[in-house]
PyMOL CGO cylinders between C-alpha atoms (Angstrom):
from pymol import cmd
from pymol.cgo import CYLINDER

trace = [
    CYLINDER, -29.10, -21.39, 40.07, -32.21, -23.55, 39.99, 0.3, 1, 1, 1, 1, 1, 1,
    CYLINDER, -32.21, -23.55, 39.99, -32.21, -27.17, 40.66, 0.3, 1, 1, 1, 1, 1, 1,
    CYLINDER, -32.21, -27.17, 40.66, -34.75, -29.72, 41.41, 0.3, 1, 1, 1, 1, 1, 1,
    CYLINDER, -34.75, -29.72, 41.41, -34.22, -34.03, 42.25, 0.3, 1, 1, 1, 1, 1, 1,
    CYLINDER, -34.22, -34.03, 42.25, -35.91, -35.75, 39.83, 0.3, 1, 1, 1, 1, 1, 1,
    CYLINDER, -35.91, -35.75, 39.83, -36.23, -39.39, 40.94, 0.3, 1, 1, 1, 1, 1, 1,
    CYLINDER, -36.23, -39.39, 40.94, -38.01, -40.85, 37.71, 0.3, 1, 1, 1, 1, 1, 1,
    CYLINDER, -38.01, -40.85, 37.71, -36.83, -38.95, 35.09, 0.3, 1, 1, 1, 1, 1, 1,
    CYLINDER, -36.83, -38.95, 35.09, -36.13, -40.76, 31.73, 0.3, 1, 1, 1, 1, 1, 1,
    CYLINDER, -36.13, -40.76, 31.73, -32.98, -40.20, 30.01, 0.3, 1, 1, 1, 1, 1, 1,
    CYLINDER, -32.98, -40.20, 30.01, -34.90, -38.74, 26.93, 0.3, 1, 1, 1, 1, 1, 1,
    CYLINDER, -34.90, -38.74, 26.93, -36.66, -36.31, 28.64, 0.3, 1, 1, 1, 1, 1, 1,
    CYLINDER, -36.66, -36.31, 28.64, -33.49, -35.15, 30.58, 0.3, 1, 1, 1, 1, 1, 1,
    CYLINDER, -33.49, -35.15, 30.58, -32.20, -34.28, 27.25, 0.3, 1, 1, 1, 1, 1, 1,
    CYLINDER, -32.20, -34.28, 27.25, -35.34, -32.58, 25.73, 0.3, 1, 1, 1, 1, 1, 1,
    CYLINDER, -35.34, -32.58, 25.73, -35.54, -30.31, 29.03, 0.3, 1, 1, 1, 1, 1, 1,
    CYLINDER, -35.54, -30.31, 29.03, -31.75, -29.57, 28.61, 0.3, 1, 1, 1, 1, 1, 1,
    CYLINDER, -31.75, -29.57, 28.61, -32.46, -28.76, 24.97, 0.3, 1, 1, 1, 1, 1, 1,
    CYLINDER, -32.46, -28.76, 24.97, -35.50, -26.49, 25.94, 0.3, 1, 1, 1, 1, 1, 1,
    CYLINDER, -35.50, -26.49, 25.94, -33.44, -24.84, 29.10, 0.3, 1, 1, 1, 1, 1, 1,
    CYLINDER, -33.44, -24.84, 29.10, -30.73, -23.62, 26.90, 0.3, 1, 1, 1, 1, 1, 1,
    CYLINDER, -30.73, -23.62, 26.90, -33.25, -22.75, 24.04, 0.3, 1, 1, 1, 1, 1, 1,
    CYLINDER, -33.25, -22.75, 24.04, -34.71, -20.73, 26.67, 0.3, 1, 1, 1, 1, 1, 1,
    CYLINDER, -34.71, -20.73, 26.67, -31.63, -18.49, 27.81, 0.3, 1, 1, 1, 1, 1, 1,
    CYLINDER, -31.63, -18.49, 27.81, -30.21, -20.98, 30.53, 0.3, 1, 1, 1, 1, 1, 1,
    CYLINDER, -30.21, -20.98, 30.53, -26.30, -20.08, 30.76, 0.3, 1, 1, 1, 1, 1, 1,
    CYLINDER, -26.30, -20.08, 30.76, -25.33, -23.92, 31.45, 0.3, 1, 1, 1, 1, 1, 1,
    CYLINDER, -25.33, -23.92, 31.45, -27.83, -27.03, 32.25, 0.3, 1, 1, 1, 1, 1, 1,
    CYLINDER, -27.83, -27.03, 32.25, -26.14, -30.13, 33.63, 0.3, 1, 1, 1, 1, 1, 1,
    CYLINDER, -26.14, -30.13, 33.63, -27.25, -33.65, 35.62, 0.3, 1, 1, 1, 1, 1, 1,
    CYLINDER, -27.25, -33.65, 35.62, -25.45, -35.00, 38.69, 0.3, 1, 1, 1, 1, 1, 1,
    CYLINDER, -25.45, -35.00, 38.69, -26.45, -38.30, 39.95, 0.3, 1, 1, 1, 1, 1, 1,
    CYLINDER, -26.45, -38.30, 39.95, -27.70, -38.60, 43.43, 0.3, 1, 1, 1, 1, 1, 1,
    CYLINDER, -27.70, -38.60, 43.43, -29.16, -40.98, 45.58, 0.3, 1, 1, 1, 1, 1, 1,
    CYLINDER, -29.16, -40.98, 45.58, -32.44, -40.26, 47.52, 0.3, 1, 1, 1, 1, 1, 1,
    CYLINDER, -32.44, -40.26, 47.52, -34.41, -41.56, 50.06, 0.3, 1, 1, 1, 1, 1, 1,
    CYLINDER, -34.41, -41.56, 50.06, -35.22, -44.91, 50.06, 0.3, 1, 1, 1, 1, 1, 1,
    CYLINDER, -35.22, -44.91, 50.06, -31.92, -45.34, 48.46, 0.3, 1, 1, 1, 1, 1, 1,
    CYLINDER, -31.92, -45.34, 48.46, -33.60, -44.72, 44.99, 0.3, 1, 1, 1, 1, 1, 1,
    CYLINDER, -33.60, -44.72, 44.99, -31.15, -43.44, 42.35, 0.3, 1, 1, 1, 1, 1, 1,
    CYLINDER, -31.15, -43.44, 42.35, -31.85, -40.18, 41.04, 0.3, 1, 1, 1, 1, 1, 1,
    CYLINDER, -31.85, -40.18, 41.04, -30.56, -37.35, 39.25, 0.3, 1, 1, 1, 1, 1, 1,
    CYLINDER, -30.56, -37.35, 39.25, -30.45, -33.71, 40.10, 0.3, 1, 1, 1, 1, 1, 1,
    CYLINDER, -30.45, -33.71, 40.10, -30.80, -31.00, 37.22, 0.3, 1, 1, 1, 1, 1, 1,
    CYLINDER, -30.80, -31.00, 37.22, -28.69, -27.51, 37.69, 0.3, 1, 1, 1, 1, 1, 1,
    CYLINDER, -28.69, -27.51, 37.69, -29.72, -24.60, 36.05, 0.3, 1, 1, 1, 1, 1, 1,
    CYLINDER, -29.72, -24.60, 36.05, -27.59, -21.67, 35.58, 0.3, 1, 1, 1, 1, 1, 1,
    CYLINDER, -27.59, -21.67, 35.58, -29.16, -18.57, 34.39, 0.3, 1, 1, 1, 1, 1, 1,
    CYLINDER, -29.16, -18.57, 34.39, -30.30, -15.10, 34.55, 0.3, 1, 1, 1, 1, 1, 1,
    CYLINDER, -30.30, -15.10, 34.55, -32.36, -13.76, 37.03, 0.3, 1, 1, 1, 1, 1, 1,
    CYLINDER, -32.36, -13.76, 37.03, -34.29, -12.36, 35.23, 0.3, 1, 1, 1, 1, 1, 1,
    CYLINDER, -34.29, -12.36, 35.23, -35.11, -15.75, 33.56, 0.3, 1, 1, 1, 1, 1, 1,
    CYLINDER, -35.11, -15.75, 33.56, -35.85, -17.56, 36.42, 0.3, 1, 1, 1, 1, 1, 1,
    CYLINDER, -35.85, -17.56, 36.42, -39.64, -17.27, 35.89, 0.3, 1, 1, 1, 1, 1, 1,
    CYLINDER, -39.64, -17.27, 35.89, -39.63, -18.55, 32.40, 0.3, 1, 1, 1, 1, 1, 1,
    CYLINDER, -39.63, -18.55, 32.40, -36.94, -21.41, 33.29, 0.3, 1, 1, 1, 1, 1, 1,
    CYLINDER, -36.94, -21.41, 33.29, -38.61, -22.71, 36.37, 0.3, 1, 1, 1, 1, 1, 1,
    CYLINDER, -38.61, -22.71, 36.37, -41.81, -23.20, 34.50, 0.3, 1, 1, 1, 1, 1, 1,
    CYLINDER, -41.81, -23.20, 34.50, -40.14, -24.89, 32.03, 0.3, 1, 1, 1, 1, 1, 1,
    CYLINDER, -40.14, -24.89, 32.03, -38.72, -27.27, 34.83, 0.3, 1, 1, 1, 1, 1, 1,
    CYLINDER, -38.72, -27.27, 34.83, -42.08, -27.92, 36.12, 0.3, 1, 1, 1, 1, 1, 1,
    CYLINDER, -42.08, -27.92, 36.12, -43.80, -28.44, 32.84, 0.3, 1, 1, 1, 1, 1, 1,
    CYLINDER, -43.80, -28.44, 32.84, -40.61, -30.56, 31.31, 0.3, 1, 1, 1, 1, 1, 1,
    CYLINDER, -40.61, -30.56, 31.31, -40.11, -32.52, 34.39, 0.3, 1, 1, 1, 1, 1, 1,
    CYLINDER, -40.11, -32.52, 34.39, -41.45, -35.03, 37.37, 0.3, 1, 1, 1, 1, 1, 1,
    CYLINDER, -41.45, -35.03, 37.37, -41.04, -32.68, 39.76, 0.3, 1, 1, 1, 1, 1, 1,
    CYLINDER, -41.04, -32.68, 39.76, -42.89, -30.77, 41.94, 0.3, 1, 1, 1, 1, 1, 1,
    CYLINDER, -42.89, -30.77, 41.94, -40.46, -27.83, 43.30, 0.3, 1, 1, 1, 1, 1, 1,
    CYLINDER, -40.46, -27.83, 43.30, -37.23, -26.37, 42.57, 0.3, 1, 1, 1, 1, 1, 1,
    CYLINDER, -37.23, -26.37, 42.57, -34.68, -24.65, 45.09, 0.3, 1, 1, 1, 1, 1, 1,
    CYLINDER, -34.68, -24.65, 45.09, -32.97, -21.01, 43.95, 0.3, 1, 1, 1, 1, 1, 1,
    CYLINDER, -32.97, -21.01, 43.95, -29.69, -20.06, 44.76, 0.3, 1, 1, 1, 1, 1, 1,
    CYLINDER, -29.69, -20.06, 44.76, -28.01, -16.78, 44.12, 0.3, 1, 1, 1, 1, 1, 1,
    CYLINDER, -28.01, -16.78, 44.12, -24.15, -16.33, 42.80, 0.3, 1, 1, 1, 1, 1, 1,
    CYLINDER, -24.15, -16.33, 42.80, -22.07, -13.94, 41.57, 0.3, 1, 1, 1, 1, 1, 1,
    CYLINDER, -22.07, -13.94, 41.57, -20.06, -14.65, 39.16, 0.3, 1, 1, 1, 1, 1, 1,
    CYLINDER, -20.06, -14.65, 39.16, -16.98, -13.69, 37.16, 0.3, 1, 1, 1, 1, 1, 1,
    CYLINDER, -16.98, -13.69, 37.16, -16.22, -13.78, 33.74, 0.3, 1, 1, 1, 1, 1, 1,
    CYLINDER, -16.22, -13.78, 33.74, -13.78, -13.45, 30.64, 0.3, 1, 1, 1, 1, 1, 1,
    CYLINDER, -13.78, -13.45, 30.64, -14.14, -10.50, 28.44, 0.3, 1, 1, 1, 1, 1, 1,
    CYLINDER, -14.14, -10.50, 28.44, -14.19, -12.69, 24.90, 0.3, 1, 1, 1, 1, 1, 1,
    CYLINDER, -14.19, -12.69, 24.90, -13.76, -11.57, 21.24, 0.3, 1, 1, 1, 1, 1, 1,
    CYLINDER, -13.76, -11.57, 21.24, -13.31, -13.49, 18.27, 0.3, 1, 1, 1, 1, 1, 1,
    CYLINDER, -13.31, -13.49, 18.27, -10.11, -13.26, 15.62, 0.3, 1, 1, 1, 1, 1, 1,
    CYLINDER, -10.11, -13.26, 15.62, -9.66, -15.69, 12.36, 0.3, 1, 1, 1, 1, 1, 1,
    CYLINDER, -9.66, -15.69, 12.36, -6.61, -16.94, 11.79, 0.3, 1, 1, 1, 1, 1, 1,
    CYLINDER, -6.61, -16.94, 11.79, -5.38, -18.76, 8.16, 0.3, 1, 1, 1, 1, 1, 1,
    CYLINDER, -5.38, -18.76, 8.16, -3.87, -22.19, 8.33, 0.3, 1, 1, 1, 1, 1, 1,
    CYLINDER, -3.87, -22.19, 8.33, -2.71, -24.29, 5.42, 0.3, 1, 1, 1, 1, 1, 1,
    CYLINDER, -2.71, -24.29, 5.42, -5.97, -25.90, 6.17, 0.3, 1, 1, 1, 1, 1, 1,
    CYLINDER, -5.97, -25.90, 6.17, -7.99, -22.73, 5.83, 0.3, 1, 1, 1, 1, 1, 1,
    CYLINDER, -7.99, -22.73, 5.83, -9.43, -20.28, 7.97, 0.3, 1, 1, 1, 1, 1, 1,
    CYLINDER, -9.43, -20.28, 7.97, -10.46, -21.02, 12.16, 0.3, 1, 1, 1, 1, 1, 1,
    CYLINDER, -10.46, -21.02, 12.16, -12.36, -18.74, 14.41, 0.3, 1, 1, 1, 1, 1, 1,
    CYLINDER, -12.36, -18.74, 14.41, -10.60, -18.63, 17.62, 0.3, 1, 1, 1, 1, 1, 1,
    CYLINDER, -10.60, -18.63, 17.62, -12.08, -17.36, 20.82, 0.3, 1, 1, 1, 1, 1, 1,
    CYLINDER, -12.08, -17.36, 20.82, -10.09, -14.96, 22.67, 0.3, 1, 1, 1, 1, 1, 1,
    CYLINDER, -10.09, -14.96, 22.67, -10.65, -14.67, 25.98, 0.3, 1, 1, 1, 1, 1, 1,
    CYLINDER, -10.65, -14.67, 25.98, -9.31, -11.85, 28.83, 0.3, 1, 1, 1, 1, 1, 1,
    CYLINDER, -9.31, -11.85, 28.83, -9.17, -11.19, 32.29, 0.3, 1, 1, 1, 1, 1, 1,
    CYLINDER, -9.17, -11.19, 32.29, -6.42, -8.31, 33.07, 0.3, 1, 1, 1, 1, 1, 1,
    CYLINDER, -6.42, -8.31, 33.07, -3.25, -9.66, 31.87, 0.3, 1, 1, 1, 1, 1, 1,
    CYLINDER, -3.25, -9.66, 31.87, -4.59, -13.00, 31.89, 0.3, 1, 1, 1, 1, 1, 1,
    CYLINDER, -4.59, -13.00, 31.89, -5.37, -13.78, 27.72, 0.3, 1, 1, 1, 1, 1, 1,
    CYLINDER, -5.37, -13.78, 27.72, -6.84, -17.31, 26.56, 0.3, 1, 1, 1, 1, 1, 1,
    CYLINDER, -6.84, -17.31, 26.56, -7.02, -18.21, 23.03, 0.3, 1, 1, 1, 1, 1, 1,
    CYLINDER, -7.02, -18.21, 23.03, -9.06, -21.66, 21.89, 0.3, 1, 1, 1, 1, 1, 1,
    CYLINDER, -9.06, -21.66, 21.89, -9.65, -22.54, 18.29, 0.3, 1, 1, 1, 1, 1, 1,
    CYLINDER, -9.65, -22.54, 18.29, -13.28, -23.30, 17.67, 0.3, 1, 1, 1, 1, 1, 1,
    CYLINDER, -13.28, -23.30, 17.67, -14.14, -26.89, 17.05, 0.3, 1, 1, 1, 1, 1, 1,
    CYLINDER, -14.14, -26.89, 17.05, -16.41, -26.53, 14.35, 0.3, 1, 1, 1, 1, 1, 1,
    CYLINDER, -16.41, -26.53, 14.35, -14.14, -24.57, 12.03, 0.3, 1, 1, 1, 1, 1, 1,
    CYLINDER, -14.14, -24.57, 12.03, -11.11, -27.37, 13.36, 0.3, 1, 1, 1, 1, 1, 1,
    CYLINDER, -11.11, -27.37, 13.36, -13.45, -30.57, 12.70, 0.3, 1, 1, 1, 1, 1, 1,
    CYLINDER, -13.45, -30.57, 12.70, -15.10, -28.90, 9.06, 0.3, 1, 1, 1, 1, 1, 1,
    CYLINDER, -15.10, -28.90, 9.06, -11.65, -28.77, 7.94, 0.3, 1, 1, 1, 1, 1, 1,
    CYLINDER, -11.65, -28.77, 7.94, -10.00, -32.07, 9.66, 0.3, 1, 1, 1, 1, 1, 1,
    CYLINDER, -10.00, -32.07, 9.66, -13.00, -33.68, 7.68, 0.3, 1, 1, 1, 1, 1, 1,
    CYLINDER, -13.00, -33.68, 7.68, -12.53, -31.82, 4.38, 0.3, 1, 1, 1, 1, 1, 1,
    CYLINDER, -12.53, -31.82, 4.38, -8.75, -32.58, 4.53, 0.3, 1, 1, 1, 1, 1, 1,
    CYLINDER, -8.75, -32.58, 4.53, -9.01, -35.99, 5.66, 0.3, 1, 1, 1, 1, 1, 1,
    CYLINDER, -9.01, -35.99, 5.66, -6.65, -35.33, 8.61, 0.3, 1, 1, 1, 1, 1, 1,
    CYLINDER, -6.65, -35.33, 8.61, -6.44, -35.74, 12.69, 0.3, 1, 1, 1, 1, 1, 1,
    CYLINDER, -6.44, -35.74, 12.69, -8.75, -32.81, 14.41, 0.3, 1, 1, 1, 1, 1, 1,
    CYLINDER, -8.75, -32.81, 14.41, -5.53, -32.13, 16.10, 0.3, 1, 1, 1, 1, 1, 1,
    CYLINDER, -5.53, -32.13, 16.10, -3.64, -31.24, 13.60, 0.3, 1, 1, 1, 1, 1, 1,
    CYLINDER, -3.64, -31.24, 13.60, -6.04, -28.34, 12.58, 0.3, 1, 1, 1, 1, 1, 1,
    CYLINDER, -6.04, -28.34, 12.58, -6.37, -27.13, 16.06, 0.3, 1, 1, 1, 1, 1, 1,
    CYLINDER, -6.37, -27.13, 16.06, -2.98, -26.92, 16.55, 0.3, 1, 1, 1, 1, 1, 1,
    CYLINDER, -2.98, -26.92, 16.55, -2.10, -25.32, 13.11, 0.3, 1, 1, 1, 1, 1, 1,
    CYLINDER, -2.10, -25.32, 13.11, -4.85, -22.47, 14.13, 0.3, 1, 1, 1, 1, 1, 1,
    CYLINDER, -4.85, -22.47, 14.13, -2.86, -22.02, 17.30, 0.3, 1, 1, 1, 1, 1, 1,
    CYLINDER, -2.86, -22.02, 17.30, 0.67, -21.89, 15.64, 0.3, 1, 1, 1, 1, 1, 1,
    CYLINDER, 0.67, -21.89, 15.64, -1.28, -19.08, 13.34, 0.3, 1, 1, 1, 1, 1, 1,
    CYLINDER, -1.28, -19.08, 13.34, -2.08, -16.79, 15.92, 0.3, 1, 1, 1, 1, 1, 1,
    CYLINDER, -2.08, -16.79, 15.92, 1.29, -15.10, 16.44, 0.3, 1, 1, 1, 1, 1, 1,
    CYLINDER, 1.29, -15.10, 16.44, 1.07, -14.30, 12.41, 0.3, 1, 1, 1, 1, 1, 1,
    CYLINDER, 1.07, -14.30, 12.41, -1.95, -12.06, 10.81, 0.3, 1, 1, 1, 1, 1, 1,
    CYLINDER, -1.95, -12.06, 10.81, -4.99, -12.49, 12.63, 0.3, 1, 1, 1, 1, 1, 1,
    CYLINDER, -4.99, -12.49, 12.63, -7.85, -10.05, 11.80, 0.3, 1, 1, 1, 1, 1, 1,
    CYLINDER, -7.85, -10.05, 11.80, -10.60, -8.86, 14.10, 0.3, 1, 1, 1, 1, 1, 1,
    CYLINDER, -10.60, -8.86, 14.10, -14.13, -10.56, 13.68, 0.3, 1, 1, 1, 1, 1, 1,
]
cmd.load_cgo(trace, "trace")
């Protein structure tokens, strides 16, 4: 993790550095609003990433942003294997994600499949996501 306090930081450029992070490779970019000294309000930008990455990422803080330093952090992490599996709905076809861990099995519909069709059928989002849902107990095929 790399984060820095940016204490005057327009809201533009915190979304143009966000944009560039995750352009660059950064796993996850988010804001959390602080306060500093002085009791100015600020904002402090996390980085998640690869370390191998950190190089390119802090230099994009530095050259993206007001501040002068950043602060590293190591983690370990775990995560989900994931795979992807289409189901049909009366709607047409979704993408859902299909994530593991042991016995432990997620399945989410992807949005953009669920809104492209909500749109096209003139119908609530919710209906399509839950349609793709109901559809995975029936044919699904690998991706």
């Amino acid at each position: 993790m790399i984060e820095a306090n940016l204490d005057d930081q327009t809201g533009e450029g915190l979304g143009y550095v966000m944009a560039k992070l995750l352009d660059a490779g950064a796993f996850d970019v988010y804001f959390t609003p602080i306060q500093m000294k002085k009791n100015r309000p600020a904002t402090k930008l996390s980085v998640l990433g690869n370390p191998q990455a950190r190089e390119l990422l802090t230099k994009i803080i530095l050259a993206e942003t007001s501040t002068v330093g950043v602060r590293y952090q190591t983690w370990q992490r775990t995560i989900m294997k994931r795979h992807f599996i289409v189901v049909q709905t009366a709607f047409g076809p979704v993408h859902l994600k299909v994530a593991s861990y042991g016995d432990l099995e997620k399945k989410t519909p992807e949005y953009a499949d669920c809104a492209r069709l909500a749109q096209a059928a003139n119908i609530p989002l919710m209906t399509v996501y839950q349609a793709a849902l109901a559809a995975v107990g029936q044919t699904s095929k690998e991706k």
